[in-house]
PyMOL commands that place a pseudoatom at each C-alpha (Angstrom):
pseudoatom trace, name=CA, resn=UNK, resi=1, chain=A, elem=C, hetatm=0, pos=[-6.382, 19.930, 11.182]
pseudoatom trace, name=CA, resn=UNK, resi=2, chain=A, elem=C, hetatm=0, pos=[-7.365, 19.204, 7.630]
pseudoatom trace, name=CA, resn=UNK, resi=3, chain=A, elem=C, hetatm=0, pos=[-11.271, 17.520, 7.085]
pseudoatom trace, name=CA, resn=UNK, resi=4, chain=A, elem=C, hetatm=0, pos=[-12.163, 15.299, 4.104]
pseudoatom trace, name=CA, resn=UNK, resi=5, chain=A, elem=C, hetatm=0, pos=[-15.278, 16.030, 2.095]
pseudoatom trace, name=CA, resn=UNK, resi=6, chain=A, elem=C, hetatm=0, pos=[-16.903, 13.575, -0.378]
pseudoatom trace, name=CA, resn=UNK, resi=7, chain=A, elem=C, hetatm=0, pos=[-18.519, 16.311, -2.524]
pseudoatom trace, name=CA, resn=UNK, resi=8, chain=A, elem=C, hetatm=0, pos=[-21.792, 15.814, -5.644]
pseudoatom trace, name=CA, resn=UNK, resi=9, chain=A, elem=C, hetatm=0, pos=[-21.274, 17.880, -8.580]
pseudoatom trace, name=CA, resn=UNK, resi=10, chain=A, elem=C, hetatm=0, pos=[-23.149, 20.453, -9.179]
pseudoatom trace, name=CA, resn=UNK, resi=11, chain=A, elem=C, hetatm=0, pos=[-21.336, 22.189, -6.104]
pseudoatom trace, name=CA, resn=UNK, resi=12, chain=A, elem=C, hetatm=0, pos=[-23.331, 24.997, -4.113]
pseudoatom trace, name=CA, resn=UNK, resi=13, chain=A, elem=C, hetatm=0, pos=[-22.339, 27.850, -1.721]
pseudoatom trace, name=CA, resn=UNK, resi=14, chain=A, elem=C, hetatm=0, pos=[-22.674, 25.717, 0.962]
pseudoatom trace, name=CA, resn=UNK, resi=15, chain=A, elem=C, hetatm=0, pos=[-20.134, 23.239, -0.240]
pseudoatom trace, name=CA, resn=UNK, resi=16, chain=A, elem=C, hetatm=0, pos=[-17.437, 25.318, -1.241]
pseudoatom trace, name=CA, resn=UNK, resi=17, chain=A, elem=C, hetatm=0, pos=[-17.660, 27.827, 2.032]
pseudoatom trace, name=CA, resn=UNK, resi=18, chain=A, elem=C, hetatm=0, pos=[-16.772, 24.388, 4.496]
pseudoatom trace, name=CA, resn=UNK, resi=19, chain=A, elem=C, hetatm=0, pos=[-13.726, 23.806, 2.361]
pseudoatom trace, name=CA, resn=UNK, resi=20, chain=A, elem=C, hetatm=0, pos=[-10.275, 25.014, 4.204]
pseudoatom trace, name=CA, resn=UNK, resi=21, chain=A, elem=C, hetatm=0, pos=[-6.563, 25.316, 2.574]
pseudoatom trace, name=CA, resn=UNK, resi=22, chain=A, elem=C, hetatm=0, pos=[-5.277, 21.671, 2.993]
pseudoatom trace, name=CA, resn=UNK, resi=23, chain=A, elem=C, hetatm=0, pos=[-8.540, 19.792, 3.113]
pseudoatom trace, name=CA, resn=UNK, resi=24, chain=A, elem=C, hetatm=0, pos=[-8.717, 16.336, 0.695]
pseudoatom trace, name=CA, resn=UNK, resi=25, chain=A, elem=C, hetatm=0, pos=[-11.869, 16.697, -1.539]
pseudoatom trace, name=CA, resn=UNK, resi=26, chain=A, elem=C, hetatm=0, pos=[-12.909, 13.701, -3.557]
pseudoatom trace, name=CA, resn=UNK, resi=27, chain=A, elem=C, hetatm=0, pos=[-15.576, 14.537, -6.349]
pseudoatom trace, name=CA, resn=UNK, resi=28, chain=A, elem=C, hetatm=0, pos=[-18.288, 12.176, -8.124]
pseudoatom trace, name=CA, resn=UNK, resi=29, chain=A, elem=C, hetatm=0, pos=[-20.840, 14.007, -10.704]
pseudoatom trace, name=CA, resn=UNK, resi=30, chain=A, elem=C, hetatm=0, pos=[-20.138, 15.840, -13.609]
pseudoatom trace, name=CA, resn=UNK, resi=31, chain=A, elem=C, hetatm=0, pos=[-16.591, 17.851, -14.567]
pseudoatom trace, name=CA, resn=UNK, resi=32, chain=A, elem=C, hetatm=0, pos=[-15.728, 19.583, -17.926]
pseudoatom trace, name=CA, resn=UNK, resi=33, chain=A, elem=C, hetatm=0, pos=[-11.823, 19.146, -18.617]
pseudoatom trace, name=CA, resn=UNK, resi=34, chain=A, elem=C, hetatm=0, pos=[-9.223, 20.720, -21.085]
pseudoatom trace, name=CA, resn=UNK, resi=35, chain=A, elem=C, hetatm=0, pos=[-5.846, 21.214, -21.241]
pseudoatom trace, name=CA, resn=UNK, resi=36, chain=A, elem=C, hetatm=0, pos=[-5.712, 23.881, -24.072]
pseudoatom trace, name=CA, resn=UNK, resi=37, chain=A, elem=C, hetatm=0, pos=[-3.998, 27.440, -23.837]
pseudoatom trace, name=CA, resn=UNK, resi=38, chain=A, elem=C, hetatm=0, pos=[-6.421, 28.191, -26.881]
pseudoatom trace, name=CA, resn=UNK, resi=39, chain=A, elem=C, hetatm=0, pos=[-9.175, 26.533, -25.518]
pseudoatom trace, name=CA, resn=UNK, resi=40, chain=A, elem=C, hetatm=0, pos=[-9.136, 28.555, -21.875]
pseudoatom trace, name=CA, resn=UNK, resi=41, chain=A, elem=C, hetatm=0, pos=[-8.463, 31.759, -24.655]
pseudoatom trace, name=CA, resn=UNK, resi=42, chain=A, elem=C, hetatm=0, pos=[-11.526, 31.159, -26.349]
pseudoatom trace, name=CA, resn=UNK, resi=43, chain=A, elem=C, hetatm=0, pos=[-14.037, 30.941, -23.586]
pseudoatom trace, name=CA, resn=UNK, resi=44, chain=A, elem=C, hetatm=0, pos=[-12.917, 33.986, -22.201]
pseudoatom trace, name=CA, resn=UNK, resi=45, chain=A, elem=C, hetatm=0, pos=[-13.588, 35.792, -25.724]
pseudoatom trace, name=CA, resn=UNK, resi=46, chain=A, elem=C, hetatm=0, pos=[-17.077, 33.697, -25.507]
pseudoatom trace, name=CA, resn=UNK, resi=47, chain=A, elem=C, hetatm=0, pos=[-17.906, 35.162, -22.499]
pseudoatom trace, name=CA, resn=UNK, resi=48, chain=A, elem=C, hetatm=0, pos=[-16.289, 38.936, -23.325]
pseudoatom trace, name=CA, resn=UNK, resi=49, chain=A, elem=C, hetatm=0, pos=[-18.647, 38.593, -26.662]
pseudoatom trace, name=CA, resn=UNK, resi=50, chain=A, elem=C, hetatm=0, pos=[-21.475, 37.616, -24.315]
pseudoatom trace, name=CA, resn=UNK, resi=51, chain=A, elem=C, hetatm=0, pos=[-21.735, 34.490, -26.306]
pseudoatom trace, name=CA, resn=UNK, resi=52, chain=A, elem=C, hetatm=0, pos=[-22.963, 31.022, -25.080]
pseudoatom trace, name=CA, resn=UNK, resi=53, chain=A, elem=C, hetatm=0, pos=[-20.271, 28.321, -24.261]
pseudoatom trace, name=CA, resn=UNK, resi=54, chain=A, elem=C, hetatm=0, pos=[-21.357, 24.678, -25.357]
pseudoatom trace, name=CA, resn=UNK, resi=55, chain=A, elem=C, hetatm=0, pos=[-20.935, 23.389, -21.727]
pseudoatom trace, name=CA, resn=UNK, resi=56, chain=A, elem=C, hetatm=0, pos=[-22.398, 25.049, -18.689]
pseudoatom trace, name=CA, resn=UNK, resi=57, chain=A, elem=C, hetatm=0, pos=[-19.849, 25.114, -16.353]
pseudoatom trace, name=CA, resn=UNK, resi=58, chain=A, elem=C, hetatm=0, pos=[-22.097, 26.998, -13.544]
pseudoatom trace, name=CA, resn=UNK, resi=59, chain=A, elem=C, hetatm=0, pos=[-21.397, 25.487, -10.230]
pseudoatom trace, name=CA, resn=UNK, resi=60, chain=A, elem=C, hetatm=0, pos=[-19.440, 23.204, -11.592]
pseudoatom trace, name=CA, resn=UNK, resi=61, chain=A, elem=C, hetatm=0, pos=[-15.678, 22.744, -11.784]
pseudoatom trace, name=CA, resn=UNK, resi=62, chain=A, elem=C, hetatm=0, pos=[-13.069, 23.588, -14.776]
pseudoatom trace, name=CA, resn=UNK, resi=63, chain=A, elem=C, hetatm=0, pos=[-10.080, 21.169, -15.229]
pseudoatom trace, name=CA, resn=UNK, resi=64, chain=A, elem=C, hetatm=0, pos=[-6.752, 21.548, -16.366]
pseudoatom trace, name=CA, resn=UNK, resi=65, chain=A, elem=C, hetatm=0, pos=[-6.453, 18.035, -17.157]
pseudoatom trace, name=CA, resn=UNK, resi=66, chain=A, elem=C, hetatm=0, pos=[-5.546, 16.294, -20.328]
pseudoatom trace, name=CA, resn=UNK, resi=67, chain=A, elem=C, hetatm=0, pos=[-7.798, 13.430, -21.753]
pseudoatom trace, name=CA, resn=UNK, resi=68, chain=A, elem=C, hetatm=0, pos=[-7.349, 11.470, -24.339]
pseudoatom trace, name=CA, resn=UNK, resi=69, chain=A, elem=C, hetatm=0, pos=[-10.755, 10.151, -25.881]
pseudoatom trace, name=CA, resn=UNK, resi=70, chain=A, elem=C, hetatm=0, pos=[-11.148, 7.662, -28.696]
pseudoatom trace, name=CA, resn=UNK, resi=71, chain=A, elem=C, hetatm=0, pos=[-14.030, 5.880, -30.241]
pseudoatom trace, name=CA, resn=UNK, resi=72, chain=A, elem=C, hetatm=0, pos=[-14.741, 2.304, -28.848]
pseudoatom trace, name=CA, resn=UNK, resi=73, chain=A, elem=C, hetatm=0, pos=[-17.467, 0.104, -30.299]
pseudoatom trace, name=CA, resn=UNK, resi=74, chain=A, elem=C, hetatm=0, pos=[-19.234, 3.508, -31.479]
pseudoatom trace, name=CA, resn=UNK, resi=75, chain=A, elem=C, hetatm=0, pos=[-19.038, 4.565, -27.606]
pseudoatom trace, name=CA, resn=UNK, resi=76, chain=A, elem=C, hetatm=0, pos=[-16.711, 7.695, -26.677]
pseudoatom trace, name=CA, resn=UNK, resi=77, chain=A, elem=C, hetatm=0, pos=[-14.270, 6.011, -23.960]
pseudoatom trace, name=CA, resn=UNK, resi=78, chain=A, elem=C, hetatm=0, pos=[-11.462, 8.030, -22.050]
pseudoatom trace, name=CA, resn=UNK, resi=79, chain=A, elem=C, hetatm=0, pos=[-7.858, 6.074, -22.038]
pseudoatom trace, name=CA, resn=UNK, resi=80, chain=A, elem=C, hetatm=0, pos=[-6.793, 8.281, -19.242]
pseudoatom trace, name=CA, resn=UNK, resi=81, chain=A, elem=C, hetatm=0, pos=[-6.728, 11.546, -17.587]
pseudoatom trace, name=CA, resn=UNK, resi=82, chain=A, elem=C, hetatm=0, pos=[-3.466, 13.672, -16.650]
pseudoatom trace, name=CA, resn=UNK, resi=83, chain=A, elem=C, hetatm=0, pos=[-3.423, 17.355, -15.154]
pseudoatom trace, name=CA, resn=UNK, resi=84, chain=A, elem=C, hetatm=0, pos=[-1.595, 20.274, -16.015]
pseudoatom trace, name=CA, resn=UNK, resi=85, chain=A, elem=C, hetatm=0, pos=[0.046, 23.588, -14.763]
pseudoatom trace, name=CA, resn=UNK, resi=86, chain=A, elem=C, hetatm=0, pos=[-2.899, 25.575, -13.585]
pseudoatom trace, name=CA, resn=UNK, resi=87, chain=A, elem=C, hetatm=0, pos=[-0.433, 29.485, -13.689]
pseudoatom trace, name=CA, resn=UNK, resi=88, chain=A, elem=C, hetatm=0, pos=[-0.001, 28.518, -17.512]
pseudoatom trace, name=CA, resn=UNK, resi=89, chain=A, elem=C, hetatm=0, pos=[-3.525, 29.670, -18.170]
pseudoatom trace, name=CA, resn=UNK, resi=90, chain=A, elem=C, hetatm=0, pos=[-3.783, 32.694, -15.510]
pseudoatom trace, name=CA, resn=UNK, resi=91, chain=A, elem=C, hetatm=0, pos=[-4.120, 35.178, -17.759]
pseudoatom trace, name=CA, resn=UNK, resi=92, chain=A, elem=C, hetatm=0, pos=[-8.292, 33.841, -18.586]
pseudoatom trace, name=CA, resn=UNK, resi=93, chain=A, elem=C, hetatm=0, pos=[-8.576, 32.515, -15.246]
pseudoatom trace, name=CA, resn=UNK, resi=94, chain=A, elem=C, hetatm=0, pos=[-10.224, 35.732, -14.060]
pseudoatom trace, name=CA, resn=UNK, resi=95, chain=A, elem=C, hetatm=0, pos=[-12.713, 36.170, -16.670]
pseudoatom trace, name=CA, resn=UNK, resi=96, chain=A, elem=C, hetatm=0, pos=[-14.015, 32.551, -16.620]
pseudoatom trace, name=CA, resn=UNK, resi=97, chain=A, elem=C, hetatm=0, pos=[-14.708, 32.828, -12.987]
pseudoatom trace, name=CA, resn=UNK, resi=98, chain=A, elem=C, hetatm=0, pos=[-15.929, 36.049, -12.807]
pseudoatom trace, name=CA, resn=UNK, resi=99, chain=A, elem=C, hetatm=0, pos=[-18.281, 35.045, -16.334]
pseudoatom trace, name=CA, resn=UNK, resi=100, chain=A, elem=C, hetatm=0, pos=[-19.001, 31.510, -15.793]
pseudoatom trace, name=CA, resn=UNK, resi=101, chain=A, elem=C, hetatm=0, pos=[-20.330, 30.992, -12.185]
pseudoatom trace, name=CA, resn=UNK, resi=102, chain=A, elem=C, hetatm=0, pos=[-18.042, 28.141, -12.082]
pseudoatom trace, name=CA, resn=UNK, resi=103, chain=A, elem=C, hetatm=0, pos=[-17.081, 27.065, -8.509]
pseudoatom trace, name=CA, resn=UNK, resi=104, chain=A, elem=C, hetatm=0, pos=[-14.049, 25.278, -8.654]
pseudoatom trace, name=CA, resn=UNK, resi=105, chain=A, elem=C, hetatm=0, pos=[-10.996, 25.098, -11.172]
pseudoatom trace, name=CA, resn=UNK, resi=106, chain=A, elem=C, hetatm=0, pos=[-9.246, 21.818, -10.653]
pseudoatom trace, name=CA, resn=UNK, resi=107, chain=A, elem=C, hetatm=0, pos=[-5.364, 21.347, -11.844]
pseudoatom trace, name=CA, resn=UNK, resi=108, chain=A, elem=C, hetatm=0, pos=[-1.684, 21.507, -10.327]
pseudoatom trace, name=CA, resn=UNK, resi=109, chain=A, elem=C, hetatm=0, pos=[0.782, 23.845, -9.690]
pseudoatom trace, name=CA, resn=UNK, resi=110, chain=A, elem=C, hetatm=0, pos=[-1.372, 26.391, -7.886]
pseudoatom trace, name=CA, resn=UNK, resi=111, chain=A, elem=C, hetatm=0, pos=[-3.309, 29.757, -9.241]
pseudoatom trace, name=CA, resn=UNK, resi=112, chain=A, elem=C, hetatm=0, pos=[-1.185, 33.609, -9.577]
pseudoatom trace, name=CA, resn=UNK, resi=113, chain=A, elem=C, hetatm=0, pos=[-2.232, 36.113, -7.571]
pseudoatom trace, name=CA, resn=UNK, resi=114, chain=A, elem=C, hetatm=0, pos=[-5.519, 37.635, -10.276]
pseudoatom trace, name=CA, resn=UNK, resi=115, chain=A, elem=C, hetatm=0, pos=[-7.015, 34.425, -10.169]
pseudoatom trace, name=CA, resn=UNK, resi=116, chain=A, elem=C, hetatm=0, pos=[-7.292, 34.288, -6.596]
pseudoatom trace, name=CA, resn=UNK, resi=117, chain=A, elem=C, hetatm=0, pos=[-8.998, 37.491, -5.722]
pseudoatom trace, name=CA, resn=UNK, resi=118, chain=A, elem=C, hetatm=0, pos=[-11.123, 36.457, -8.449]
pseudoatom trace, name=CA, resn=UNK, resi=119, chain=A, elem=C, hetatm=0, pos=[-11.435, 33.092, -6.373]
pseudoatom trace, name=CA, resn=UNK, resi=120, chain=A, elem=C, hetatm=0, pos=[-12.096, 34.963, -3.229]
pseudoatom trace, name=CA, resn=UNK, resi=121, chain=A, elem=C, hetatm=0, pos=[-14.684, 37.335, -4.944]
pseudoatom trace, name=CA, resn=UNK, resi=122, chain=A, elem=C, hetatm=0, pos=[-16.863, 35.086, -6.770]
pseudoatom trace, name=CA, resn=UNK, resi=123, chain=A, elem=C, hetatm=0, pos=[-16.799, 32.317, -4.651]
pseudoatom trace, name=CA, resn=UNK, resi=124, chain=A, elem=C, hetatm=0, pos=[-14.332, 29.843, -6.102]
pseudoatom trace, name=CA, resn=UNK, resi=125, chain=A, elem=C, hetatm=0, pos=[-11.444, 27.183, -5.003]
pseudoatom trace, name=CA, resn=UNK, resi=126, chain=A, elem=C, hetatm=0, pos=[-8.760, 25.395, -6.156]
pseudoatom trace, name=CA, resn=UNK, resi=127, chain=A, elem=C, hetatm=0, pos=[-8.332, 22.263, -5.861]
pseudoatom trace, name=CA, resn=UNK, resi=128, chain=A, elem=C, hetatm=0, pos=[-5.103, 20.484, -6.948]
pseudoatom trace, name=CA, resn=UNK, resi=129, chain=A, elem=C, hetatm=0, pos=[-4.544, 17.026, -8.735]
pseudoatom trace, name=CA, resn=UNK, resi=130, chain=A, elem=C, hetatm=0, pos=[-1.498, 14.777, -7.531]
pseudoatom trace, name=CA, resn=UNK, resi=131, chain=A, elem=C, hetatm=0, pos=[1.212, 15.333, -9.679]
pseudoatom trace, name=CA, resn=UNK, resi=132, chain=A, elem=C, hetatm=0, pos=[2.602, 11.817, -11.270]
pseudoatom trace, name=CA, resn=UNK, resi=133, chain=A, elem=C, hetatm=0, pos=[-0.909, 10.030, -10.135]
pseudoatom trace, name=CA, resn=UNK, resi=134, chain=A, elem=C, hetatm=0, pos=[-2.750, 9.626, -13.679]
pseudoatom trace, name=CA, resn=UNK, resi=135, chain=A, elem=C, hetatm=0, pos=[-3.221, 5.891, -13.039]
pseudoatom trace, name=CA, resn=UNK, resi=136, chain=A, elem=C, hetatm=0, pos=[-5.439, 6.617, -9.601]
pseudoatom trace, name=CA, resn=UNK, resi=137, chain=A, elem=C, hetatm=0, pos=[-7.480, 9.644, -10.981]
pseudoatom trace, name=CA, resn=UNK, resi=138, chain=A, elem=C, hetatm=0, pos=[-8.226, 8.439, -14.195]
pseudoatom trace, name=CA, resn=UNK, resi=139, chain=A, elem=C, hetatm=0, pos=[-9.951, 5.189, -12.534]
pseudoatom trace, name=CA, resn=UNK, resi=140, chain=A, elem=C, hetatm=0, pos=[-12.126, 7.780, -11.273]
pseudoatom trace, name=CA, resn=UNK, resi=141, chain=A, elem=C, hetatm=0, pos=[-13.543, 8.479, -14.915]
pseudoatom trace, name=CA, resn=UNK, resi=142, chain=A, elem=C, hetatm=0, pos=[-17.163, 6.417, -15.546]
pseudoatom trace, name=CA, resn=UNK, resi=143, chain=A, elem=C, hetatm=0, pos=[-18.255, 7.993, -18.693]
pseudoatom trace, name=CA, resn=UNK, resi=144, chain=A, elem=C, hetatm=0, pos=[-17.469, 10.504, -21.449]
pseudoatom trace, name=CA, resn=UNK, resi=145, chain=A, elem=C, hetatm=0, pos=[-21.029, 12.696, -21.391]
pseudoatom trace, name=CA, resn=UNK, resi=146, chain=A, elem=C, hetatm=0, pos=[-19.944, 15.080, -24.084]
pseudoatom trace, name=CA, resn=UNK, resi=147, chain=A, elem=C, hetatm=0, pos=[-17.029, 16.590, -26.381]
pseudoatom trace, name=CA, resn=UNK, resi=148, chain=A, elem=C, hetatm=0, pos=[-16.962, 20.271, -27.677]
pseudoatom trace, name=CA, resn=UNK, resi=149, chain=A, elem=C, hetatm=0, pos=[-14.925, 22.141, -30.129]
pseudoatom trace, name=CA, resn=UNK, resi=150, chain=A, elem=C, hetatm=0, pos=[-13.947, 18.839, -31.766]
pseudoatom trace, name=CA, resn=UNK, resi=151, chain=A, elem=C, hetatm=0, pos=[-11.958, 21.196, -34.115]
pseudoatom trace, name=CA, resn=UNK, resi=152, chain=A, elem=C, hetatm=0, pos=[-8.653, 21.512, -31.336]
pseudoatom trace, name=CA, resn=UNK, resi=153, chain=A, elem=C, hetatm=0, pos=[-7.179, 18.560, -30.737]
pseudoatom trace, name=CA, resn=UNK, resi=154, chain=A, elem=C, hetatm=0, pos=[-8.297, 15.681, -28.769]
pseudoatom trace, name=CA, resn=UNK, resi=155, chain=A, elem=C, hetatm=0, pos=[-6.686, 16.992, -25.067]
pseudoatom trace, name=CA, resn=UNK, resi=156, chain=A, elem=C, hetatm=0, pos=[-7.564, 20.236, -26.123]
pseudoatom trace, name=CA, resn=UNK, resi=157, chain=A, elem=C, hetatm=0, pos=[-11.399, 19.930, -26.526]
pseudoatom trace, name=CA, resn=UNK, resi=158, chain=A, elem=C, hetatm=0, pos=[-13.686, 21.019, -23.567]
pseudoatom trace, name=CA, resn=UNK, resi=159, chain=A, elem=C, hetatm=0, pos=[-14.758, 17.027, -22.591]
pseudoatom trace, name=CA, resn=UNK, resi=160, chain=A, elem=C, hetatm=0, pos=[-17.462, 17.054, -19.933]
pseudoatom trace, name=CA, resn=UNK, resi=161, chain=A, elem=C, hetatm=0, pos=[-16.583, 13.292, -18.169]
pseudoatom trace, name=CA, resn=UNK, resi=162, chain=A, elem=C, hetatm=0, pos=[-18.627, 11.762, -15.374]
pseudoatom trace, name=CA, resn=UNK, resi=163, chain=A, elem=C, hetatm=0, pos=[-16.571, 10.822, -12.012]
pseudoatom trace, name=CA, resn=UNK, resi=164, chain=A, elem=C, hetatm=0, pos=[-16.921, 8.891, -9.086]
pseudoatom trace, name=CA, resn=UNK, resi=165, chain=A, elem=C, hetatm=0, pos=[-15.313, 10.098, -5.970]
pseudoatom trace, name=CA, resn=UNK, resi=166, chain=A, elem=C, hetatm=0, pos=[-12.219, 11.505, -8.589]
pseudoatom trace, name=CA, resn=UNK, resi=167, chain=A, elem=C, hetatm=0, pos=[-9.487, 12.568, -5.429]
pseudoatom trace, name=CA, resn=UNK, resi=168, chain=A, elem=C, hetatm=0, pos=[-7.865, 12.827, -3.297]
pseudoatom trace, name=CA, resn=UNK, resi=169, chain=A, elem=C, hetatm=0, pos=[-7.650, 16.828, -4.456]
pseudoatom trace, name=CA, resn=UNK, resi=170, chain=A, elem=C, hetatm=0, pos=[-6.213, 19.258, -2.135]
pseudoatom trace, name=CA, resn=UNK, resi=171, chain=A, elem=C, hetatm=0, pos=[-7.725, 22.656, -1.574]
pseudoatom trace, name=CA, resn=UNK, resi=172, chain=A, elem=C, hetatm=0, pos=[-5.087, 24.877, -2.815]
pseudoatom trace, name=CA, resn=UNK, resi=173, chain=A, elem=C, hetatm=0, pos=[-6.873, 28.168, -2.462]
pseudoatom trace, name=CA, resn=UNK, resi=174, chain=A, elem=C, hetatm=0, pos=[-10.541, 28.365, -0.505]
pseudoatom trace, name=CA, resn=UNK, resi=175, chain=A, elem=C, hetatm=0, pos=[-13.125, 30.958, -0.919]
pseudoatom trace, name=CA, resn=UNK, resi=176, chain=A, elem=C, hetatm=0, pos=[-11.703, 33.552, 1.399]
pseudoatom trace, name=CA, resn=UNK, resi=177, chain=A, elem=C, hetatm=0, pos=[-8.555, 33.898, -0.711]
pseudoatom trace, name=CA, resn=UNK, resi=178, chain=A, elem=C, hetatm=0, pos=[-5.980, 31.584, 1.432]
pseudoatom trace, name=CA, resn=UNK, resi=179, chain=A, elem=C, hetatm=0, pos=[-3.478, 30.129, -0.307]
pseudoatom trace, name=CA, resn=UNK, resi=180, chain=A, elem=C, hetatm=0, pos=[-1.670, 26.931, 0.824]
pseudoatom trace, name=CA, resn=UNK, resi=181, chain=A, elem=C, hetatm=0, pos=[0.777, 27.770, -1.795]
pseudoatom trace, name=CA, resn=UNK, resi=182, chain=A, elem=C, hetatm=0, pos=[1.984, 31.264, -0.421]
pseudoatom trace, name=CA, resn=UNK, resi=183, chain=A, elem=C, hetatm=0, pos=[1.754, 29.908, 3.352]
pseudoatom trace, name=CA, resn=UNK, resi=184, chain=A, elem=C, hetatm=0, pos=[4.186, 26.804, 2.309]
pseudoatom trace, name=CA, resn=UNK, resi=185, chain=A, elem=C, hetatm=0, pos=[6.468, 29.580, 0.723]
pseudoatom trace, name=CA, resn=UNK, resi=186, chain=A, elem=C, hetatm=0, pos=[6.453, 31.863, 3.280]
pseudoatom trace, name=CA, resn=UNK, resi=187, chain=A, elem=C, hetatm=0, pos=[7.358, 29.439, 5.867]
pseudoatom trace, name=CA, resn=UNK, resi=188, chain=A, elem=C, hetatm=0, pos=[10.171, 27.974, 3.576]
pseudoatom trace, name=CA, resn=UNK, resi=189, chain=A, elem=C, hetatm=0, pos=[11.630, 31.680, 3.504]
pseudoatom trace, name=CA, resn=UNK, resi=190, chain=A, elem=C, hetatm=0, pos=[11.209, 32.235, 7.448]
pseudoatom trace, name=CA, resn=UNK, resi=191, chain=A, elem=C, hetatm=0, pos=[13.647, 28.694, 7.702]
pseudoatom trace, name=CA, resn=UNK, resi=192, chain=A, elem=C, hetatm=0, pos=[15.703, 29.453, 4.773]
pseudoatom trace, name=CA, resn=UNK, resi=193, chain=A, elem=C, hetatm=0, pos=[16.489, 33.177, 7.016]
pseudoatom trace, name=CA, resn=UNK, resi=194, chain=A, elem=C, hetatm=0, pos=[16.994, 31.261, 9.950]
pseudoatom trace, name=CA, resn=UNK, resi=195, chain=A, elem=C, hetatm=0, pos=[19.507, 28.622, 8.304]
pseudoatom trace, name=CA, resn=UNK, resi=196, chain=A, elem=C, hetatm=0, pos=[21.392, 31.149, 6.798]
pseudoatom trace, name=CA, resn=UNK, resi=197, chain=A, elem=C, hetatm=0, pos=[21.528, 33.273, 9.886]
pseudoatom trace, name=CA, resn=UNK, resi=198, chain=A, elem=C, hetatm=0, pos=[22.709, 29.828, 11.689]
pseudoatom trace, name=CA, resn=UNK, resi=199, chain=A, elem=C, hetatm=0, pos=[25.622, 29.191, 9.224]
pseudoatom trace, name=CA, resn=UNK, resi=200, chain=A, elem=C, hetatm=0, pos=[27.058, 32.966, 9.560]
pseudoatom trace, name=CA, resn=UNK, resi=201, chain=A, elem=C, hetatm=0, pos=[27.049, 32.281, 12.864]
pseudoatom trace, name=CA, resn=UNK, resi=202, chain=A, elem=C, hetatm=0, pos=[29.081, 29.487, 12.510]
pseudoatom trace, name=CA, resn=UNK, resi=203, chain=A, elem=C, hetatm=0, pos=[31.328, 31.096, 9.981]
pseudoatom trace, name=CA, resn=UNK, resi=204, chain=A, elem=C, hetatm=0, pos=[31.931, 33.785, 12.887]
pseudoatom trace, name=CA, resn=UNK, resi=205, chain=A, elem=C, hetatm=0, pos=[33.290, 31.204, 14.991]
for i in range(1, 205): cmd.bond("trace and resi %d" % i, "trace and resi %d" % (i + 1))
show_as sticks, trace
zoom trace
């Protein structure tokens, strides 16, 4: 039976070990947020280069989520937040786990099959956003802390925005390397064989 867990950025062993495929995990604290192909490209040539990125993301959690950020009364405000297709950036997925120390990535759509033995051996989840929900996460969003690479554009700039209790997010993929993702589509397959083994059986009639 899946638990709920009210979690505080920055996340620690402890935290990410209790999660389970299928859990709901709301989030309040601290979470960096992009949803650039270049972007996710350049921090893993950052950390290949051994180079320092301009946000620790070390026990923390990296988005695939859009934001849109504009200047209000001198203030940086975010209009709203939207997530993406986590497999479109699997092929850095690997290396910014394995170089960042980062405990969570956060998007939709599920993780290939790299980034979640990387998951499994660094100590990493996924958690996915509700697809179609902007309106409910992006009330979630309190502040805009910081903004980075301000030379991509605006969604594709690593923003670092403070959240309170941002969910509900499911755990896609937990530490030890389950996958809701690949149980859901293995037991789709085991009744698609069994409906198509029904309906030759009926054509043998």
């Amino acid at each position: 039976m899946s638990k709920t867990h009210e979690l505080t950025l920055p996340l620690t062993d402890a935290d990410i070990q209790t999660l389970e495929i299928g859990d709901l995990v709301y989030l309040t604290g601290d979470i960096v947020v992009t949803v650039g192909l270049p972007t996710h490209k350049r921090i893993a040539e950052f950390i290949d280069a051994g180079k320092k990125l301009p946000m620790d993301i070390e026990n923390g959690i990296l988005c695939q989520v859009g934001c849109y950020v504009e200047e209000q009364g001198g203030k940086k405000v975010s209009r709203y937040i939207n997530p993406s297709t986590s497999t479109r950036f699997e092929p850095y997925l690997p290396t910014i786990i394995a170089g960042t120390g980062v405990k969570a990535i956060g998007g939709k759509g599920g993780v290939g099959p790299e980034t979640i033995a990387a998951m499994k051996k660094h100590g990493c989840v996924y958690l996915s956003f509700i697809g179609g929900a902007s309106a409910l996460t992006s009330e979630a969003v309190l502040d805009v802390v910081d903004v980075a690479w301000e030379d991509f554009i605006v969604q594709f700039r690593l923003t670092r925005l403070r959240v309170k209790q941002l969910g509900p997010l499911t755990v896609g993929v937990d530490a030890r390397g389950n996958c809701l993702y690949t149980n859901l589509k293995n037991d789709a397959q085991q009744m698609l064989d069994g409906l198509m083994d029904e309906l030759n059986r009926d054509r043998r009639v």
